[in-house]
N, C-alpha and C positions, 0 to 999 in steps of 0.2 A: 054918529051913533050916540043917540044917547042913552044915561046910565041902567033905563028901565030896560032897555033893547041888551044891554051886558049882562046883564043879572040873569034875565031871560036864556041868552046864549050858554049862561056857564049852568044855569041850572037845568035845561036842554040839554047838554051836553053830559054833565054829571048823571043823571035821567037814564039817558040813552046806554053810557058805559053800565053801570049798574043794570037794566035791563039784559044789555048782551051778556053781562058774566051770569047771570041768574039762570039765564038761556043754555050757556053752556056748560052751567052745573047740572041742570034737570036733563039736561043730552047725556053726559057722561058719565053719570050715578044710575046704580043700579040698584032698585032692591035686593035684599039677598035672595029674595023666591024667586028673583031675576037673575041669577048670578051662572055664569058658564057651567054647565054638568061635567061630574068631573070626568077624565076620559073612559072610556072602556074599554076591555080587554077585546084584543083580536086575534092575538096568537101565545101561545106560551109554548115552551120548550126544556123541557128538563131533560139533563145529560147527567148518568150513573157513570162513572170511571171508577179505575179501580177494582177493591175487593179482593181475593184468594189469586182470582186469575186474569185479575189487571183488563177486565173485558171494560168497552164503551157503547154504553148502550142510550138512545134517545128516546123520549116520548114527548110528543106533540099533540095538543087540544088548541082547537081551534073555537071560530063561531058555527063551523059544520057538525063538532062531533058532536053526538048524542048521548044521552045517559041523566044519572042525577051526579054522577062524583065529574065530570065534564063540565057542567052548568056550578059545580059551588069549586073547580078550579078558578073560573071564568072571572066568578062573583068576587071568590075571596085575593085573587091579583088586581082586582079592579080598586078593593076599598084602601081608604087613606092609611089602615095599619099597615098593611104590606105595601104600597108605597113610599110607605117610611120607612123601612128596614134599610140598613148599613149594607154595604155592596161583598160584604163577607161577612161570614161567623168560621171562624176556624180554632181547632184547638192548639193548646202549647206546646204538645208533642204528635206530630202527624202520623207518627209512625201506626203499624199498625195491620194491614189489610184491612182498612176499612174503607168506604164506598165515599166519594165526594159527587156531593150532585151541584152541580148548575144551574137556576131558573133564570133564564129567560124572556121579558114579557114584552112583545108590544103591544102600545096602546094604540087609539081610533086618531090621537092627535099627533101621529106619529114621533112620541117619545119611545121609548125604550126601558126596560130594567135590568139587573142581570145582578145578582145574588147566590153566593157562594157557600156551601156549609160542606161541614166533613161529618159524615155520620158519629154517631154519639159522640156530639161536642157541647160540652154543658153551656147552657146559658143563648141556644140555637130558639129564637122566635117560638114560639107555638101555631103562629099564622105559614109561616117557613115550611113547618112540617106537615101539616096539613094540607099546602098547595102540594106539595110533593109526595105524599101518601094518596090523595086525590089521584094525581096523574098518574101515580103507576095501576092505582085500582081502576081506573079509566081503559089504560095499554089493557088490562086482564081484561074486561069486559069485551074489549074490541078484539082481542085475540079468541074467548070462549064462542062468537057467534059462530 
């Protein structure tokens, strides 16, 4: 072999590596208008306990129920602020007769949520209360028809 035939080879070769990684960067980048949606809600579940007379009650919104406070359950378990909420808001002293609700959420990519408050617990989400005011005005609307 000679030297023009090496030169050739290594610069062929170097060519080729660099080709393949360039290859396997534009495969595995994604723009961000390309980028995975984020999951959707498919089920939520809020559990009341508690209260005067320690009842436990459930309300469930799904992708079937109907209404407008159903659909902005749906929306607002879905967006990144309430999936960023801490897995509890509890207060310092529980005492009380006061009502602890549970949310519950699964998503479409089958994760899970599940998020804890005790009613009038200062410093409890604003998104928190609202999925949970939501679902009970939901249960009322589905109990009026």
């Amino acid at each position: 072999m000679n030297f023009s035939n090496i030169r050739f080879f290594r610069h062929g070769i170097a060519a080729v590596l660099m080709l393949a990684t360039l290859l396997s960067i534009a495969v595995t980048t994604r723009p961000a208008s390309a980028a995975a949606a984020e999951p959707r809600t498919e089920l939520v579940l809020v559990q009341r306990s508690g209260g005067l007379a320690g009842v436990v009650e459930h309300f469930t919104v799904d992708r079937t129920t109907t209404g407008r406070n159903a659909a902005d359950v749906l929306t607002m378990t879905a967006s990144r602020p309430f999936r960023a909420l801490r897995s509890a808001y509890l207060p310092a002293d529980p005492c009380c007769d006061r009502f602890t609700y549970t949310v519950v959420v699964t998503y479409s990519d089958h994760t899970a949520k599940t998020v804890t408050t005790v009613e009038n617990t200062p410093g409890t989400p604003r998104i928190l209360l609202d999925v949970i005011e939501s679902a009970l005005l939901t249960a009322a609307d589905r109990a009026s028809r």
